[in-house]
C-alpha positions as CSV (number, residue, x, y, z in Angstrom):
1,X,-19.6,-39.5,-29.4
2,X,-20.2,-35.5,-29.4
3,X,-17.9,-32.7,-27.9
4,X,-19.7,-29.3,-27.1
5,X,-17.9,-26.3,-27.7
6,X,-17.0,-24.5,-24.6
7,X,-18.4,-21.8,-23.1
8,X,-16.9,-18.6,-23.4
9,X,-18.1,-16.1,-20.9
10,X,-18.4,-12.2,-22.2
11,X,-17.9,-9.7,-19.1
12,X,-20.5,-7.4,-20.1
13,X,-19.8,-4.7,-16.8
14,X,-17.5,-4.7,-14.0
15,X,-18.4,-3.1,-10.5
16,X,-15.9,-3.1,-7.6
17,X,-16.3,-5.3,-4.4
18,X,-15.9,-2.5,-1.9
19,X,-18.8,-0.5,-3.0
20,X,-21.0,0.7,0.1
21,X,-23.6,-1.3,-1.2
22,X,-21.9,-4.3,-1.9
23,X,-23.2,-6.8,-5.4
24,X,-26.6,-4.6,-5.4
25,X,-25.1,-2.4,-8.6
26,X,-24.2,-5.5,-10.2
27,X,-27.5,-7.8,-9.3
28,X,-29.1,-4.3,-10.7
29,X,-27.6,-4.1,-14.0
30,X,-27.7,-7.6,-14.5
31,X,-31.4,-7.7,-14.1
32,X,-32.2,-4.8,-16.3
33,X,-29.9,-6.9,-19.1
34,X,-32.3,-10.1,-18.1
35,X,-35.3,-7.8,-18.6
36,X,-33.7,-6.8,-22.2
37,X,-33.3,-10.6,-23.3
38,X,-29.7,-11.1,-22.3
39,X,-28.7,-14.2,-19.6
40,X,-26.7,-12.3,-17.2
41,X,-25.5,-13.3,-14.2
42,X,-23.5,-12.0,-11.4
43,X,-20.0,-13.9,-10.2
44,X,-17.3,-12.4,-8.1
45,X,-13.8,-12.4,-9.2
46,X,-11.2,-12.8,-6.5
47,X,-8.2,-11.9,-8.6
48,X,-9.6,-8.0,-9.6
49,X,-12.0,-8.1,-6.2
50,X,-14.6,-7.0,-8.3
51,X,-18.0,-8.5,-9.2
52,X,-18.6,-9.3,-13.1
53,X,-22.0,-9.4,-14.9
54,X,-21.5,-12.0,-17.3
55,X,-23.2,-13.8,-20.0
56,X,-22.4,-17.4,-21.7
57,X,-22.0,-17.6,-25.5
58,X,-20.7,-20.4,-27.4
59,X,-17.3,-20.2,-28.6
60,X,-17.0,-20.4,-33.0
């Protein structure tokens, strides 16, 4: 039997939820970090209210 590691997630920018135009600073950024070879992705975080670009990398 195997084990992954688990996924660590690094925030790589914060932008707040109440900006007037909403996740389209974040889905911005995190596509100019796609375009530069980096997996980014957008998720929101309840707790802060703010929407994260993140990436996955494996936890050593």
């Amino acid at each position: 039997m195997t084990t992954a590691l688990p996924a660590q997630r690094t925030v790589l920018e914060r932008f707040p939820a109440g900006h007037p135009r909403g996740s389209w600073p974040a889905d911005e950024y995190a596509a100019a970090q796609r375009a530069q070879g980096t997996d980014a992705r957008v998720v929101m975080d309840l707790a802060s209210d703010e929407f994260l670009v993140v990436t996955d990398t494996t936890a050593q």
